[in-house]
C-alpha positions in Angstrom: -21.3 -11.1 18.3 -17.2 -12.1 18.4 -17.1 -8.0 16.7 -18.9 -6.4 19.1 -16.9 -7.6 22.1 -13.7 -8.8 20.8 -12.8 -7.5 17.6 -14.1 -5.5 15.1 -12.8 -3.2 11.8 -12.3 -0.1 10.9 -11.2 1.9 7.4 -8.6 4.4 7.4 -9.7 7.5 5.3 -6.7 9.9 5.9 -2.7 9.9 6.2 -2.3 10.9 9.9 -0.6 7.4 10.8 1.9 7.5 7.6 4.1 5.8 7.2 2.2 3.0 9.6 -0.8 2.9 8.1 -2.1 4.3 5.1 -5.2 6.1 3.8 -7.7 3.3 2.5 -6.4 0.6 4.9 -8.5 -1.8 6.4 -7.5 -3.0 9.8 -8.8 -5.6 12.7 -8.8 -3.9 15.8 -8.6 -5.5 19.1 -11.1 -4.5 21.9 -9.8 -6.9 24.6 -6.8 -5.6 25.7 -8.6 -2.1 27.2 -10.9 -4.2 29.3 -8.3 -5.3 31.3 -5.5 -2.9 31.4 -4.8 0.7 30.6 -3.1 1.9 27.2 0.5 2.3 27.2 3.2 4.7 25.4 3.5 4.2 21.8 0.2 1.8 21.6 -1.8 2.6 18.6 -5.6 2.8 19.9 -8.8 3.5 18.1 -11.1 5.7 20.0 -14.4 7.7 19.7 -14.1 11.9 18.9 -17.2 13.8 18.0 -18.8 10.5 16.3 -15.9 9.3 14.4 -13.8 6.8 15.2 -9.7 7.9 15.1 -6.3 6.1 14.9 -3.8 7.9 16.7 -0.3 6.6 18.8 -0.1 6.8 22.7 2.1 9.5 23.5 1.8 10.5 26.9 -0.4 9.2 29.6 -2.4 10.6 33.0 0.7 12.7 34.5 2.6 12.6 31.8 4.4 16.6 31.3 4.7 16.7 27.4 7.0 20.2 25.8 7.3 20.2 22.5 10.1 22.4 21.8 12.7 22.4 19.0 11.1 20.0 16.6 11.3 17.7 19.5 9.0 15.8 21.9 9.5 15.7 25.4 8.0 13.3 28.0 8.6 14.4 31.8 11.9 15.8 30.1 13.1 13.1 28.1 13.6 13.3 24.2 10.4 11.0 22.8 12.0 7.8 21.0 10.1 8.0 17.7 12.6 7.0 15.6 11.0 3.8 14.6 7.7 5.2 14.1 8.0 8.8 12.7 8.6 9.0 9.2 11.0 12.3 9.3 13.3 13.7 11.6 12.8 17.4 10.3 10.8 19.8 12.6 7.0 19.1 11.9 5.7 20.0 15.9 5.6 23.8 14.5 2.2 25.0 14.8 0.2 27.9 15.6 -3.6 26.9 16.3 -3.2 24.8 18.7 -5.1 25.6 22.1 -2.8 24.0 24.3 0.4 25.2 25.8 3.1 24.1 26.6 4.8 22.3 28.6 1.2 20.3 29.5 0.8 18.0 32.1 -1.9 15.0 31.2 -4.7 15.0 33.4 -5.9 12.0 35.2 -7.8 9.4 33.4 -7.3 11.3 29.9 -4.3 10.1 27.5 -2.5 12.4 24.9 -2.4 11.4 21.4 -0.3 11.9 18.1 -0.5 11.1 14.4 2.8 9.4 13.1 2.4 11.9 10.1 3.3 14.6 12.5 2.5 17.5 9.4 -0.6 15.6 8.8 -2.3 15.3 11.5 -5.4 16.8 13.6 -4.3 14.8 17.2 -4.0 15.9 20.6 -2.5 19.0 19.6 -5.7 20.9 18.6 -8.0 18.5 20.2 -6.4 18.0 23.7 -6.5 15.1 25.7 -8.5 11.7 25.1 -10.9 10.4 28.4 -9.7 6.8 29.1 -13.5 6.0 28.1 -13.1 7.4 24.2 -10.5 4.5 23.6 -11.9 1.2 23.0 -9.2 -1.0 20.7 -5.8 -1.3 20.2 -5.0 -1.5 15.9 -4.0 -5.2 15.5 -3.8 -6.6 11.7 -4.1 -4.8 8.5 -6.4 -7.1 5.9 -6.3 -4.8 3.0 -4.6 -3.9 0.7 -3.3 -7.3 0.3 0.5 -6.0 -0.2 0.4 -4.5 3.4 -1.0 -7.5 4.9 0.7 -7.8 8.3 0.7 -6.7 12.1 0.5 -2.6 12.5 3.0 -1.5 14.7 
Protein backbone atom coordinates (compact mmCIF):
# COMPACT_ATOMS: atom_id res chain seq x y z
CA UNK A 1 0.00 0.00 0.00
CA UNK A 2 2.93 2.67 1.26
CA UNK A 3 4.10 2.01 -2.91
CA UNK A 4 1.16 2.69 -4.40
CA UNK A 5 0.61 6.11 -2.73
CA UNK A 6 3.89 7.20 -1.46
CA UNK A 7 6.68 5.53 -3.00
CA UNK A 8 7.42 3.14 -5.36
CA UNK A 9 10.54 1.85 -7.84
CA UNK A 10 11.50 1.92 -11.00
CA UNK A 11 14.55 0.30 -13.29
CA UNK A 12 16.44 2.39 -15.55
CA UNK A 13 17.03 0.46 -18.99
CA UNK A 14 18.84 3.23 -21.01
CA UNK A 15 21.54 6.08 -20.73
CA UNK A 16 19.37 9.21 -21.38
CA UNK A 17 20.09 10.62 -17.64
CA UNK A 18 24.04 9.95 -17.85
CA UNK A 19 26.01 10.92 -16.06
CA UNK A 20 22.99 11.07 -13.24
CA UNK A 21 21.82 7.93 -13.52
CA UNK A 22 22.81 5.05 -15.30
CA UNK A 23 21.39 2.18 -17.44
CA UNK A 24 20.50 -0.74 -14.95
CA UNK A 25 19.85 1.57 -11.90
CA UNK A 26 17.33 0.97 -9.48
CA UNK A 27 15.82 3.93 -7.95
CA UNK A 28 12.90 4.88 -5.09
CA UNK A 29 10.86 7.38 -6.52
CA UNK A 30 8.80 9.76 -4.54
CA UNK A 31 5.01 10.28 -5.44
CA UNK A 32 4.18 12.79 -2.68
CA UNK A 33 5.66 15.74 -3.69
CA UNK A 34 3.22 16.10 -7.08
CA UNK A 35 0.21 15.82 -4.93
CA UNK A 36 0.79 18.95 -3.46
CA UNK A 37 2.77 21.12 -5.69
CA UNK A 38 3.75 21.48 -9.24
CA UNK A 39 7.26 20.26 -10.73
CA UNK A 40 9.95 22.70 -10.82
CA UNK A 41 13.07 23.52 -13.17
CA UNK A 42 15.74 21.01 -13.05
CA UNK A 43 13.52 18.37 -10.91
CA UNK A 44 14.05 14.93 -12.16
CA UNK A 45 10.29 13.34 -12.51
CA UNK A 46 9.16 9.93 -13.57
CA UNK A 47 6.09 10.09 -15.81
CA UNK A 48 3.88 7.92 -18.05
CA UNK A 49 4.58 8.04 -22.21
CA UNK A 50 2.86 5.53 -24.44
CA UNK A 51 2.89 2.83 -21.42
CA UNK A 52 6.32 3.22 -20.25
CA UNK A 53 7.37 4.89 -17.50
CA UNK A 54 10.43 7.73 -18.32
CA UNK A 55 13.14 9.64 -16.35
CA UNK A 56 13.71 12.88 -17.80
CA UNK A 57 14.93 16.52 -15.97
CA UNK A 58 12.40 19.58 -15.79
CA UNK A 59 13.48 21.90 -18.30
CA UNK A 60 10.98 24.35 -18.87
CA UNK A 61 7.53 24.66 -17.48
CA UNK A 62 3.82 26.05 -18.65
CA UNK A 63 5.02 29.54 -20.41
CA UNK A 64 8.28 28.74 -20.42
CA UNK A 65 9.80 30.08 -24.34
CA UNK A 66 12.67 27.46 -24.83
CA UNK A 67 15.38 28.28 -28.26
CA UNK A 68 17.83 26.03 -28.59
CA UNK A 69 20.37 27.63 -30.69
CA UNK A 70 24.14 27.38 -30.78
CA UNK A 71 24.57 24.21 -28.76
CA UNK A 72 22.86 26.19 -26.19
CA UNK A 73 19.58 26.19 -24.16
CA UNK A 74 17.58 29.12 -23.70
CA UNK A 75 14.80 29.68 -21.13
CA UNK A 76 12.70 32.98 -21.78
CA UNK A 77 16.26 34.13 -23.14
CA UNK A 78 18.47 33.12 -20.58
CA UNK A 79 21.49 30.60 -21.13
CA UNK A 80 20.08 27.19 -19.20
CA UNK A 81 22.58 26.53 -16.11
CA UNK A 82 23.28 22.87 -16.78
CA UNK A 83 26.60 22.82 -15.81
CA UNK A 84 26.13 20.69 -12.92
CA UNK A 85 24.01 18.25 -14.56
CA UNK A 86 25.17 17.92 -18.26
CA UNK A 87 27.94 15.79 -18.73
CA UNK A 88 29.60 17.88 -21.81
CA UNK A 89 29.69 21.24 -22.84
CA UNK A 90 30.12 20.43 -26.67
CA UNK A 91 27.13 21.04 -28.96
CA UNK A 92 24.80 17.91 -28.59
CA UNK A 93 21.07 20.12 -29.22
CA UNK A 94 21.90 19.52 -33.12
CA UNK A 95 19.14 17.49 -34.47
CA UNK A 96 17.07 17.20 -37.44
CA UNK A 97 13.83 14.97 -36.63
CA UNK A 98 12.55 16.80 -34.26
CA UNK A 99 8.82 18.05 -34.83
CA UNK A 100 9.05 21.09 -32.93
CA UNK A 101 10.39 24.45 -33.73
CA UNK A 102 11.90 26.67 -32.36
CA UNK A 103 11.85 29.02 -30.24
CA UNK A 104 8.59 27.07 -28.41
CA UNK A 105 6.59 28.40 -25.91
CA UNK A 106 5.26 25.64 -23.15
CA UNK A 107 1.73 25.34 -23.18
CA UNK A 108 -0.32 25.47 -20.13
CA UNK A 109 -0.47 22.57 -17.84
CA UNK A 110 2.20 20.64 -20.05
CA UNK A 111 6.06 20.64 -18.86
CA UNK A 112 9.12 20.30 -21.30
CA UNK A 113 11.53 17.68 -20.62
CA UNK A 114 15.34 16.67 -21.31
CA UNK A 115 17.64 13.71 -20.91
CA UNK A 116 21.02 14.75 -19.17
CA UNK A 117 22.65 12.60 -21.95
CA UNK A 118 21.67 15.34 -24.38
CA UNK A 119 23.11 12.89 -27.62
CA UNK A 120 21.24 10.15 -25.96
CA UNK A 121 18.17 10.92 -25.57
CA UNK A 122 14.48 10.61 -27.05
CA UNK A 123 12.86 13.74 -24.64
CA UNK A 124 10.80 16.50 -25.38
CA UNK A 125 12.54 17.23 -28.44
CA UNK A 126 10.79 14.56 -30.65
CA UNK A 127 8.09 13.83 -28.22
CA UNK A 128 6.96 17.46 -27.27
CA UNK A 129 5.60 18.50 -24.18
CA UNK A 130 4.53 16.28 -21.04
CA UNK A 131 0.55 16.95 -19.60
CA UNK A 132 1.04 17.82 -15.84
CA UNK A 133 -1.10 14.45 -15.45
CA UNK A 134 1.79 12.03 -17.14
CA UNK A 135 4.17 12.97 -14.20
CA UNK A 136 3.62 11.20 -11.08
CA UNK A 137 7.22 11.08 -8.90
CA UNK A 138 10.02 12.94 -8.47
CA UNK A 139 13.49 10.28 -8.60
CA UNK A 140 14.63 10.20 -4.86
CA UNK A 141 17.28 7.37 -3.90
CA UNK A 142 19.23 5.05 -6.04
CA UNK A 143 19.31 1.37 -4.20
CA UNK A 144 21.23 -0.44 -6.76
CA UNK A 145 24.07 -0.90 -7.78
CA UNK A 146 25.32 -0.74 -4.35
CA UNK A 147 28.51 1.60 -5.40
CA UNK A 148 25.97 4.30 -6.49
CA UNK A 149 23.96 4.15 -3.53
CA UNK A 150 22.95 7.69 -2.73
CA UNK A 151 20.34 10.68 -3.47
CA UNK A 152 19.94 11.32 -7.50
CA UNK A 153 20.23 14.80 -8.17
Amino acid sequence: MLSCFIISHTHVPTGSMIPNIYPGEHLIVNRMPYYYRDPKPGEIVVFKLGGENLIKRVIAVPGDIIMIQEGKVYINAVPLDEVDYVESEESTYLFSDSPLTFPYKVPEGYYFMMGDNRKNSKDSRYFGAIPRERIFAKAGFCIYPFERVGLVR
